[in-house]
Each structure stands twice: as C-alpha cells, then as structure tokens.
C-alpha beads as a LAMMPS data file, in Angstrom:
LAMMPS data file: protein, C-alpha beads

175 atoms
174 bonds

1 atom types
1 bond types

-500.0 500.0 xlo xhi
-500.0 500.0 ylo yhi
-500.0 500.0 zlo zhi

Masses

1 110.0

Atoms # bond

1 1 1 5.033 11.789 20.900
2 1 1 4.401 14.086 23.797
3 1 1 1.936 12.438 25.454
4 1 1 0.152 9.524 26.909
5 1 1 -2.654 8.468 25.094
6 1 1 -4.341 6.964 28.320
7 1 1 -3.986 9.414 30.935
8 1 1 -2.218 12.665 28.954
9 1 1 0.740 12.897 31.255
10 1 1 4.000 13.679 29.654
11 1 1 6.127 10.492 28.197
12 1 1 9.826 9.914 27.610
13 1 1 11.872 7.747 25.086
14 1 1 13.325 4.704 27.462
15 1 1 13.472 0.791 27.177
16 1 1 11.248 -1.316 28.984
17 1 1 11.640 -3.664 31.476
18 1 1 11.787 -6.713 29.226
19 1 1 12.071 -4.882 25.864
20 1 1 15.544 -4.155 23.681
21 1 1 13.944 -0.842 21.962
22 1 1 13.484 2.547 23.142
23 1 1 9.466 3.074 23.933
24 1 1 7.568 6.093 24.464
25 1 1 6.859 5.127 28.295
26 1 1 4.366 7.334 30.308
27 1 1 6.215 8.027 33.901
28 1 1 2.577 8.595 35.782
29 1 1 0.402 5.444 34.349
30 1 1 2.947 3.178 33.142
31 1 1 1.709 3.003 29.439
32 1 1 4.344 1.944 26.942
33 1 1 3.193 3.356 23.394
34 1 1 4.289 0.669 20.799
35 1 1 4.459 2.453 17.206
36 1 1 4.110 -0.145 14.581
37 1 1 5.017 0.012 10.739
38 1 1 1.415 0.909 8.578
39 1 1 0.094 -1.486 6.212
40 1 1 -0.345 -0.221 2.728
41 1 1 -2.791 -2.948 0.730
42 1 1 -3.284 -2.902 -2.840
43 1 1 -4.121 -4.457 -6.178
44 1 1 -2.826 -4.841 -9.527
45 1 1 -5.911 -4.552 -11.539
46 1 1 -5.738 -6.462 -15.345
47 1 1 -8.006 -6.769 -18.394
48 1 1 -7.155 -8.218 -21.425
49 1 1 -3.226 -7.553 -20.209
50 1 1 -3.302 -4.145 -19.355
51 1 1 -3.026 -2.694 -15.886
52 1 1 -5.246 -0.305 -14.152
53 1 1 -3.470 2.856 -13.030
54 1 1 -4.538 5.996 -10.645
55 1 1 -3.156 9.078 -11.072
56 1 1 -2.794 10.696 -8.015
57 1 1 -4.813 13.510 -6.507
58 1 1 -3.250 13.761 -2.877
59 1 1 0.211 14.470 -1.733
60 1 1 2.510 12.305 -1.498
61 1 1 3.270 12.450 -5.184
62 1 1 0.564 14.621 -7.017
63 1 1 0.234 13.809 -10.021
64 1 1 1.886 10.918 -10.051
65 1 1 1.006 7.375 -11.128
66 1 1 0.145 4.540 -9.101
67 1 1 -1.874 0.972 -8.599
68 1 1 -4.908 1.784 -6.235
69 1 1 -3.484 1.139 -2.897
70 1 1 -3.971 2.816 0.300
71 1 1 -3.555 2.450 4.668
72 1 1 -5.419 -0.554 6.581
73 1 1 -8.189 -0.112 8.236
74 1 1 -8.379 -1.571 12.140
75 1 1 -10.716 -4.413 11.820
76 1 1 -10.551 -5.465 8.376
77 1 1 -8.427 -8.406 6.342
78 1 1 -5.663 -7.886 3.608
79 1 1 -8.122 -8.573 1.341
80 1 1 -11.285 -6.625 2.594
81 1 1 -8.459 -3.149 2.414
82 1 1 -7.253 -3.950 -1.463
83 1 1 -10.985 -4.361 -2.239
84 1 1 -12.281 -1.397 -0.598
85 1 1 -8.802 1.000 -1.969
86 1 1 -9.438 -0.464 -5.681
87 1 1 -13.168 0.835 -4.952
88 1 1 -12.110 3.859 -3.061
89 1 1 -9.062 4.959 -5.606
90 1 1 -10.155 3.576 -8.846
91 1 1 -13.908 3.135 -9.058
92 1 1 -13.521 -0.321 -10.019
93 1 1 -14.561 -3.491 -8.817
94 1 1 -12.106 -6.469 -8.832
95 1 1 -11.838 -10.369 -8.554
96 1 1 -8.959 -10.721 -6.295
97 1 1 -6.419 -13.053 -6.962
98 1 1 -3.475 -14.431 -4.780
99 1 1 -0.773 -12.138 -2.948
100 1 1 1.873 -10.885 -5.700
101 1 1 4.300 -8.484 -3.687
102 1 1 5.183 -7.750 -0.287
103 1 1 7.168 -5.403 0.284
104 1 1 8.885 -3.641 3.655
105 1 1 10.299 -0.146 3.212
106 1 1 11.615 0.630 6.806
107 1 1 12.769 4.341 5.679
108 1 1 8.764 5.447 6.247
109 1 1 7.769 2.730 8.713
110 1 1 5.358 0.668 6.136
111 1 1 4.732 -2.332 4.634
112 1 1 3.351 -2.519 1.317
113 1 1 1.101 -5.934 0.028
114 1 1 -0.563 -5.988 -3.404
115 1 1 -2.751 -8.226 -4.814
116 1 1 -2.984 -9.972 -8.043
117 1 1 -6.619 -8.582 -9.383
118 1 1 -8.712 -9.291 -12.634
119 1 1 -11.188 -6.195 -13.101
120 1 1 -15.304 -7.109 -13.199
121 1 1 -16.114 -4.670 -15.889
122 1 1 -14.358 -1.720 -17.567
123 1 1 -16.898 0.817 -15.443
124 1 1 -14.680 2.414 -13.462
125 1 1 -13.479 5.804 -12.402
126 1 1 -11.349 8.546 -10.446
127 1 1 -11.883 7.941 -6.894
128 1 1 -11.873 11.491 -4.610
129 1 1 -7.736 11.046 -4.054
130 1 1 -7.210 10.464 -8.145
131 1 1 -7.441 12.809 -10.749
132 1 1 -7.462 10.258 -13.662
133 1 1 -7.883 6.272 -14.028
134 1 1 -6.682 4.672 -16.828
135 1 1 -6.190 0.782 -18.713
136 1 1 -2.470 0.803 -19.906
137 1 1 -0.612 -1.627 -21.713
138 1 1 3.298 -2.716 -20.918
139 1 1 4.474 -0.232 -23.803
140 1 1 2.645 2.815 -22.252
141 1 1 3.723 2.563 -18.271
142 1 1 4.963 5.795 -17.343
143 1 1 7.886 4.062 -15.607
144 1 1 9.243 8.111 -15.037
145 1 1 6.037 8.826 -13.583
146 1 1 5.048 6.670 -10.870
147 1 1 4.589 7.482 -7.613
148 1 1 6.567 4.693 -5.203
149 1 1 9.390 2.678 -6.110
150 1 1 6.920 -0.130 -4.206
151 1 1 4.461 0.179 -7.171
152 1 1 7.737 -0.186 -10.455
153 1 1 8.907 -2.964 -8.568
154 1 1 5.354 -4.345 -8.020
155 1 1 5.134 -3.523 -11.933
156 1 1 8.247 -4.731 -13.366
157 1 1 7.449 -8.204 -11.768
158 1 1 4.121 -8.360 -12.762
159 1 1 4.793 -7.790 -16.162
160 1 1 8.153 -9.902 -16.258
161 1 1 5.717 -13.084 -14.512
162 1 1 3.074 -12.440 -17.439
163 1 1 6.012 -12.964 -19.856
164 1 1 7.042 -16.057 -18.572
165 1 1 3.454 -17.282 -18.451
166 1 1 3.922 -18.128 -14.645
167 1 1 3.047 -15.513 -11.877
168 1 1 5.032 -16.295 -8.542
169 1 1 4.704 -14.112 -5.401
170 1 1 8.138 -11.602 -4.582
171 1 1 9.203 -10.300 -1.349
172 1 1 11.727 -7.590 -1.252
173 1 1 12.884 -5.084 1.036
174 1 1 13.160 -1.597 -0.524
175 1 1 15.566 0.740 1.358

Bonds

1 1 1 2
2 1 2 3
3 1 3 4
4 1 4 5
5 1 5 6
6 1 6 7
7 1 7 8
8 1 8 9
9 1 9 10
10 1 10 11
11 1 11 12
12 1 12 13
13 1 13 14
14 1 14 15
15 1 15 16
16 1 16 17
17 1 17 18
18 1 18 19
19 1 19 20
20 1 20 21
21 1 21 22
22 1 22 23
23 1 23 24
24 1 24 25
25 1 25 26
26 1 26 27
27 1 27 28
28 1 28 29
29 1 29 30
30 1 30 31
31 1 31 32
32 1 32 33
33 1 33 34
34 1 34 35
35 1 35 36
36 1 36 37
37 1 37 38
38 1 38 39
39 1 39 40
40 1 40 41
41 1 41 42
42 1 42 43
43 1 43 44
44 1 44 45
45 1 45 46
46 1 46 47
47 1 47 48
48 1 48 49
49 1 49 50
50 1 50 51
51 1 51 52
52 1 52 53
53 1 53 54
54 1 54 55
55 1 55 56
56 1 56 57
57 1 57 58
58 1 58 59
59 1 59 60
60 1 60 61
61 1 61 62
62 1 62 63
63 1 63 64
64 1 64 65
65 1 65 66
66 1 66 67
67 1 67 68
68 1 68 69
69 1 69 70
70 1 70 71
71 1 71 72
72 1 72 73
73 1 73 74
74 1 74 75
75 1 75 76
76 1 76 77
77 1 77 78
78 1 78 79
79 1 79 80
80 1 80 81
81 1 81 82
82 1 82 83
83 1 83 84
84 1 84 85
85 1 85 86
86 1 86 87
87 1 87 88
88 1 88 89
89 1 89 90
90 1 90 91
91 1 91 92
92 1 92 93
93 1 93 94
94 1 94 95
95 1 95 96
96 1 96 97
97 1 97 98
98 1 98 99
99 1 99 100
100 1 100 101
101 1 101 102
102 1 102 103
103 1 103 104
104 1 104 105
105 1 105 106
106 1 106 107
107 1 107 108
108 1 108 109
109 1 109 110
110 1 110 111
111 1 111 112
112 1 112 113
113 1 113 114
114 1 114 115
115 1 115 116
116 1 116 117
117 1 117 118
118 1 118 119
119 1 119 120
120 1 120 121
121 1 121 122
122 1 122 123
123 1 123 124
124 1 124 125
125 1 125 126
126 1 126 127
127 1 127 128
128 1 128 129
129 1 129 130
130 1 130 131
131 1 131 132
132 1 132 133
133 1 133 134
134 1 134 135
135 1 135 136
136 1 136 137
137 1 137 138
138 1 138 139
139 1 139 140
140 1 140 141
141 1 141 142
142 1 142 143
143 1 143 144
144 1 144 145
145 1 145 146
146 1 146 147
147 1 147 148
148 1 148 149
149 1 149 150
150 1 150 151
151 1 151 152
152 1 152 153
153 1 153 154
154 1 154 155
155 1 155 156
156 1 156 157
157 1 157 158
158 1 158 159
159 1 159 160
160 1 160 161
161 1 161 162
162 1 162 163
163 1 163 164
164 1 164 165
165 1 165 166
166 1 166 167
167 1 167 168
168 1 168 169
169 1 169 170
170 1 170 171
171 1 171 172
172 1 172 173
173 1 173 174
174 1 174 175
C-alpha cells in the first residue's frame, strides 16, 4: 500500500497507539488501513454420491479441478456467497446443508468455508471462470489434478464422513 484510501496522502508501515501489529497508518489524516484475511465460501455439491466438480477457467490453477467456490461479497451471509459461487461457477442450483470445512491458510491471507450441498437437478453447467462441470464418483477424483490443497482436504473428508455414514464438520489449518 502506497496510499491512503481516505485522503491519498502517502502511508507508512508502523504500530498503532493501542495495537501490537504493524498498520499501514496515513501520517496527514490519521487513517489506519486494517488488511483482513478474504473469505473464500463454497459447496460440496452431491447426487446420488458423486460430487460436482469445476474445472477451472481462470488463473490461479487453469485447468485445474475444483468444488465451486469463490471470494465474499460485502453484504452478503456464508450462505448467500456458496449459493451464488455454486450458481456463478457451476450452473447449478443447490440445497445447502450444514458447514463441512473451515479452513485458514495464512500463507495467502484467506479463509476457506464449504458447505455440505445436495444438487436440485442435474441441469447444470460451466460458469464464465470454468471450462468444464462434471458429476464424479470417489473412484474418478482427479486427486493429481485439483486446484487447492483446501478443496483434497475438503474432499478426502467428505468422502471418508460418507463412509462412515456420519458427516461431522473439520477445522484445520493448512500451512
């Protein structure tokens, strides 16, 4: 940051008054820019046991596979942002089920939250960020090919709860 948001004066690194972390601080106004880990929401879309996955069409990862997921939005829930990326990535409208993962990856600043999901229909398809959609079972996962260590986790536990007959919610922190 270079800076200030609020007045465009230039802003150094320094702690607060009151704080214990260095703060972009702007030396004319007095702003102190807080910069927060994003929120990446998702879902882990099922029917009839097999999971929904996106293959990407953006960097990171091109090409890659993922579960639709995606940033935030300011003024919506958890829930309202894994409904609207499930629409947005994979065309496909879901009945959203409890919280399954939560994961914090401090190395890129985000947290990543995915939903437990049970798809509406089998209309769905290729959002404008995804190349291909597609239903796989356990057998077919392309555990090489997935984009974020977030979404094997999110998968390996998923698919290790649906074994056991008993799906539990996991927190982890991924380094």
């Amino acid at each position: 940051m270079k800076f200030c948001a609020n007045c465009g004066a230039g802003v150094v690194q320094r702690v607060p008054p009151g704080d214990t972390l260095a703060r972009w601080v702007c030396e004319h106004c007095g702003e102190i820019h807080y910069q927060n880990p994003k929120l990446v929401i998702g879902t882990v879309p099922e029917h009839e046991g097999k999971v929904l996955l996106c293959r990407r069409a953006i960097e990171p990862r091109y090409g890659y596979w993922t579960l639709p997921a995606g940033f935030m939005e300011n003024d919506e829930t958890t829930a309202q942002a894994a409904l609207r990326e499930t629409l947005e990535e994979a065309g496909a409208a879901v009945e959203l089920q409890e919280p399954f993962t939560l994961i914090s990856v401090p190395r890129v600043n985000q947290v990543h939250l995915f939903y437990r999901a049970r798809l509406r229909s089998v209309d769905y398809k290729p959002g404008e960020e995804t190349l291909e959609v597609a239903l796989v079972e356990e057998a077919a996962i392309p555990w090489q090919e997935l984009a974020f260590r977030t979404v094997a986790y999110t998968l390996k536990r998923w698919f290790e709860d649906r074994s056991r007959g008993n799906y539990q919610f996991h927190a982890a922190d991924l380094q």
